[in-house]
Every structure is written in C-alpha cells, then in structure tokens.
N, C-alpha and C positions, 0 to 999 in steps of 0.2 A: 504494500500500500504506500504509495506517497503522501511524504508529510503535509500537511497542508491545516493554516488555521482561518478562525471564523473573526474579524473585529468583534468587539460587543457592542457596540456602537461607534461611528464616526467620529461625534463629539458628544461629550457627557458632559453636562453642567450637574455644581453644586453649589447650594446655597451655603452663605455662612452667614449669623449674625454679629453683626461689629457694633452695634449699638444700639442701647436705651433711651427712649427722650420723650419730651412732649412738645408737641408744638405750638404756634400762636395760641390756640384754642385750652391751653392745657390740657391736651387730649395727649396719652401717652402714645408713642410708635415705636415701632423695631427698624433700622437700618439694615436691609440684607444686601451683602454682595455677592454676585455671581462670579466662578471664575470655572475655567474649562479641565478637563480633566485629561492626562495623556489617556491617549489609546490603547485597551489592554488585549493582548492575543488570548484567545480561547483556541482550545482545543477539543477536537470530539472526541468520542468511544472509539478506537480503533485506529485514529491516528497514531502513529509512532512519536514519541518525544524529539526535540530535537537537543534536549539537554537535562542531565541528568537532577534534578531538583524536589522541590514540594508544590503541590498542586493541591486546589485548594478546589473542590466542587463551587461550581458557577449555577447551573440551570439546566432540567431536565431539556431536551433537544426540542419535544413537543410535551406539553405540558408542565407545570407548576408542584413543585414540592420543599413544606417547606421543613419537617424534618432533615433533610438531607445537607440545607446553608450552612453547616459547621465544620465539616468535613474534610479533612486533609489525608492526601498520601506523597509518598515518595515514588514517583515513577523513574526509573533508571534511563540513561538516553538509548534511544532506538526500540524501546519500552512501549506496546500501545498501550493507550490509553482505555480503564476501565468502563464498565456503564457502573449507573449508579448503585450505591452500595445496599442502599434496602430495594429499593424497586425493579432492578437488572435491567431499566432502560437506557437507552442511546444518552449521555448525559455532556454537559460540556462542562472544561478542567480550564482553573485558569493558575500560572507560576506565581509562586509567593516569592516575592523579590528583598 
C-alpha cells in the first residue's frame, strides 16, 4: 500500500479569550481572538507510517465516537496503521509531536 495522508482540515481556526471589560453601557464583554492553526497530517487504517512515533486517534473515517478521543499508540515506521480500538472501524491517527 502507498503511504498517503488525509489534511484534517485546510485551515483550522481557534478562539482564544484575551479579555474582560465593559463597555460605554456598563455592559460587561469578552475580547476573543482568532488565530489559525498549522495543518495537521492524518492518517488512515492501513496506511503505512512514515515514521516511527505516537499517534494519537483523530476520528472514526465514517462516523463519530467518542469513547475512542483518548487514545494513543506507538506505530513503528512502515507500521500500518490500526482501525479503531473498541469498534474495529476504518479510523484516522494523527502524530503526537
């Protein structure tokens, strides 16, 4: 099989909050900043590693579970990649850096 990964998304945004206040009105508000997140490589079920690491479960390939979000393994490189651990579906792995 050729190695091959999936983006998780293009561009990921995430809110942060920088600040408390009120304004004219005494009305209190929250300051949030957006800023973008790098790009993270996924991998599926069957792909081959391309480096020997921890990989951390991402997201069933079709469908949602969420016992599974905790879940780390070490795949060795040239290693495919598992399906998920309680459900034996197609899953995608993303490296802990």
């Amino acid at each position: 099989m050729v190695h091959h990964c999936t983006p998780a998304f293009p561009i990921q945004k995430s809110l942060q909050l920088v600040g408390m206040g009120k304004d004219t009105n005494n009305q209190q508000h929250m300051t949030m900043e957006v800023s973008e997140l790098a790009e993270e490589e996924r991998y599926q079920t069957g792909d081959k590693a391309g480096e020997t690491g921890q990989y951390r479960f991402d997201s069933l390939v079709e469908g949602f579970s969420q016992e599974q979000e905790n879940k780390v393994i070490r795949v060795a490189q040239d290693e495919e990649f598992p399906a998920a651990p309680e459900s034996g579906k197609p899953a995608y792995w993303v490296k802990i850096k």
